[in-house]
N, C-alpha and C positions, 0 to 999 in steps of 0.2 A: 378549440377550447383554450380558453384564456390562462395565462400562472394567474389571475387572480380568483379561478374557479378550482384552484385544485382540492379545497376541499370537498369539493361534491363528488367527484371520483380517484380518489386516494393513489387506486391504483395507476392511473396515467400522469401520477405527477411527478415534475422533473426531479423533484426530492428521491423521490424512486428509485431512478434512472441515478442519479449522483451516487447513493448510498451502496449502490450494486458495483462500483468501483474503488470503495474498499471492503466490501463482502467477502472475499478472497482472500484466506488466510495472508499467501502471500504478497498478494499485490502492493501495499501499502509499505513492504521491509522492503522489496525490489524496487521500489520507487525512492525510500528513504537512502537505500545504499547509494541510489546515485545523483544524488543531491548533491553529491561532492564535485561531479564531472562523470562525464561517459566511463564507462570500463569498458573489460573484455570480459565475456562469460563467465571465464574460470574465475576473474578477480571479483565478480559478483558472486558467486558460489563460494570464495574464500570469507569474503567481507561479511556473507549473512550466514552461514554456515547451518547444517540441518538439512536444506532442503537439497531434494533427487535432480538429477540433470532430467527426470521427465517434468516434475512440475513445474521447472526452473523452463523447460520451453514452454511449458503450455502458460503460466505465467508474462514471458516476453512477447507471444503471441499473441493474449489478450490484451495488455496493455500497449502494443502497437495498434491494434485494430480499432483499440480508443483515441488513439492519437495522442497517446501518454509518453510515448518514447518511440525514439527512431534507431535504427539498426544503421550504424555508415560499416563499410567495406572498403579496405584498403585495399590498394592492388601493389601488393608487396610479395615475397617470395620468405616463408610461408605466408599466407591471405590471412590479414587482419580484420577482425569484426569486431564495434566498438556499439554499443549502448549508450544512447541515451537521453534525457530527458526533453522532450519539445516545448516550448513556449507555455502550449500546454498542461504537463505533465508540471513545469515548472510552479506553473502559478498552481495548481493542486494542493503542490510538496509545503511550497513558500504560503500559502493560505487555508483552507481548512483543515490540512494535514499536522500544518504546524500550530492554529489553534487549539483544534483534538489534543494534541501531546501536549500544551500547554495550561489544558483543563486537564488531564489525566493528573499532569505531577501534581496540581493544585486539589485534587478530587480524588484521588488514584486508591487513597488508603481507605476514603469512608466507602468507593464503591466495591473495593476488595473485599472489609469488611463487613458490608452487607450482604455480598455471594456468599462469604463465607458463612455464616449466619444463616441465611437463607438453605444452606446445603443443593441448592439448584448445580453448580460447576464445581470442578474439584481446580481449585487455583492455588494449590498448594504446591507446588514449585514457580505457578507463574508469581505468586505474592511474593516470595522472596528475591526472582531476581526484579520485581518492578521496585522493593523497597530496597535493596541491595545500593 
């Protein structure tokens, strides 16, 4: 099947498949945190603060197995593990990632406004820190 047939079967399209990798509450801050350079766990856990050291693995896991970021290992004395983003994972952060947040700040209040409105999500602390 052709990307020029994807509207015939919605479900097999790579749009799908793309969207399913920021699905994931946290996938999208663990990717943003290290847009700076690699860390190490704990300093990705300090930098995005909230999230568990379970979802924070199941997180690094899934985004490795995308090929979103790579895990290097030093062989130092204690052993260093550093995160972080692949070629990848790069162009993701540096392209639709940073378009999205780019239409959010440009769009952010009327779509806030209209959940809000709507009563569908309760964004009443996410509105303030997005307008903050």
């Amino acid at each position: 099947m052709s990307e020029s047939h994807c509207d015939d079967l919605v479900a097999d399209c790579r749009l799908r498949a793309a969207t399913e990798l920021l699905a994931h509450t946290w996938d999208p801050v663990v990717l943003a945190a290290l847009q700076t350079g690699p860390r190490r766990r704990r300093e990705l856990r300090a930098a995005i603060g909230g999230i568990s050291d379970k979802v924070m693995t199941e997180t690094l896991h899934r985004l490795s197995a995308n090929g979103l970021i790579d895990r290097r290992t030093y062989a130092e004395a204690p052993p260093r593990v550093e995160y972080g983003l692949t070629a990848l994972g790069r162009s993701l952060v540096d392209g639709p990632m940073r378009a999205l947040g780019d239409w959010m700040t440009e769009h952010g209040d009327e779509l806030l406004d209209a959940q809000e409105r709507s009563g569908a999500l309760d964004w009443s602390h996410a509105a303030r820190d997005v307008r903050s």
